[in-house]
C-alpha positions in Angstrom: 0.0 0.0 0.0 1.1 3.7 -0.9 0.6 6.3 1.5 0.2 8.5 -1.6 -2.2 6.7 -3.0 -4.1 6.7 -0.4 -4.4 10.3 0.3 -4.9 10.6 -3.4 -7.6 8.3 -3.5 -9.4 9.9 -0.3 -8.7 13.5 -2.1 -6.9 14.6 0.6 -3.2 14.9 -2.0 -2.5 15.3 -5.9 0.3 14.1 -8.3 2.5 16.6 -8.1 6.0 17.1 -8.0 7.2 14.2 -9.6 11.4 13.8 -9.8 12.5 11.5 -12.5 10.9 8.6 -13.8 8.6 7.4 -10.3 7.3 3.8 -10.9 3.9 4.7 -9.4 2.9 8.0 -11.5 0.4 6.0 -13.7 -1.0 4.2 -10.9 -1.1 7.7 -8.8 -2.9 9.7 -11.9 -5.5 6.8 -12.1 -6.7 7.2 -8.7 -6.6 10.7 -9.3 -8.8 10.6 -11.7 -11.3 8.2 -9.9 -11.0 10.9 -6.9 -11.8 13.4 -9.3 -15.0 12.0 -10.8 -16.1 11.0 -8.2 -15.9 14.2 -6.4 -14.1 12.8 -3.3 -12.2 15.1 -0.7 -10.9 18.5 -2.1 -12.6 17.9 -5.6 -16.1 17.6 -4.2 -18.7 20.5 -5.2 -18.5 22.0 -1.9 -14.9 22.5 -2.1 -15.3 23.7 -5.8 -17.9 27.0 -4.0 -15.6 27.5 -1.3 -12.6 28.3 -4.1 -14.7 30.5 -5.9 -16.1 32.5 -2.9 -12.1 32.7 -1.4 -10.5 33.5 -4.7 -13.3 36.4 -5.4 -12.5 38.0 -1.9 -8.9 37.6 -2.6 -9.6 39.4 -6.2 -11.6 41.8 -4.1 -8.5 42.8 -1.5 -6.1 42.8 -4.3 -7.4 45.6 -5.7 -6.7 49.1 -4.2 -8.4 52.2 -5.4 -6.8 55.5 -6.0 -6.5 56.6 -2.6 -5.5 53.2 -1.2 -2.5 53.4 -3.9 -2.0 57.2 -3.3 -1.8 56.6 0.6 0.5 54.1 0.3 2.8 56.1 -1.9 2.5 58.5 0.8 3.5 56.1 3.2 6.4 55.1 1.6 8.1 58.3 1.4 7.4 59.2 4.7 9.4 55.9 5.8 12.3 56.8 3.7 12.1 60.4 4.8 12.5 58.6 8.3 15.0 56.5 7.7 17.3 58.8 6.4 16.7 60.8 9.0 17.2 58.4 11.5 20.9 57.2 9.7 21.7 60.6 9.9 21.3 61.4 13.4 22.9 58.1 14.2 25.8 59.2 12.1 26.0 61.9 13.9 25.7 60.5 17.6 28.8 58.5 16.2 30.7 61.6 15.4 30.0 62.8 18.7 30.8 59.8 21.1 34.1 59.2 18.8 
């Protein structure tokens, strides 16, 4: 028995990152594609909802409006401005103590 074909067949795993020639792949992609059709674990219906309801919020956070982007422009400079700043005052503490 194969642990990977196990998980593969319960549609917990998929054939993936395969190294070389692997004596099992065609075995592995058969019970794959049983899982599949059958709509076992990860490639049941339910699962296929969730995805699209997850990858539309993701789509949804992903993009910023004009203001979002502007702000964090804003940001941006303001933590370079700071950063300088800060080198410089630690450059000068140095000059000071030495």
């Amino acid at each position: 028995t194969l642990l990977q074909e196990s998980l593969i067949e319960r549609g917990l795993a998929e054939v993936a990152y395969l190294y070389g020639d692997y004596k099992y792949t065609a075995r592995l992609e058969t019970v794959q594609k049983m899982a599949k059709e059958n709509k076992v674990g990860f490639w049941s219906e339910e699962t296929e909802k969730v995805e699209k309801v997850s990858s539309k919020t993701k789509k949804k956070k992903e993009e910023k409006t004009f203001v979002q982007k502007l702000v964090d422009q804003l940001l941006a400079k303001v933590f370079d401005y700071i950063e300088n700043l800060l080198d410089k005052i630690a450059s000068w503490i140095e000059n000071v103590l030495y």
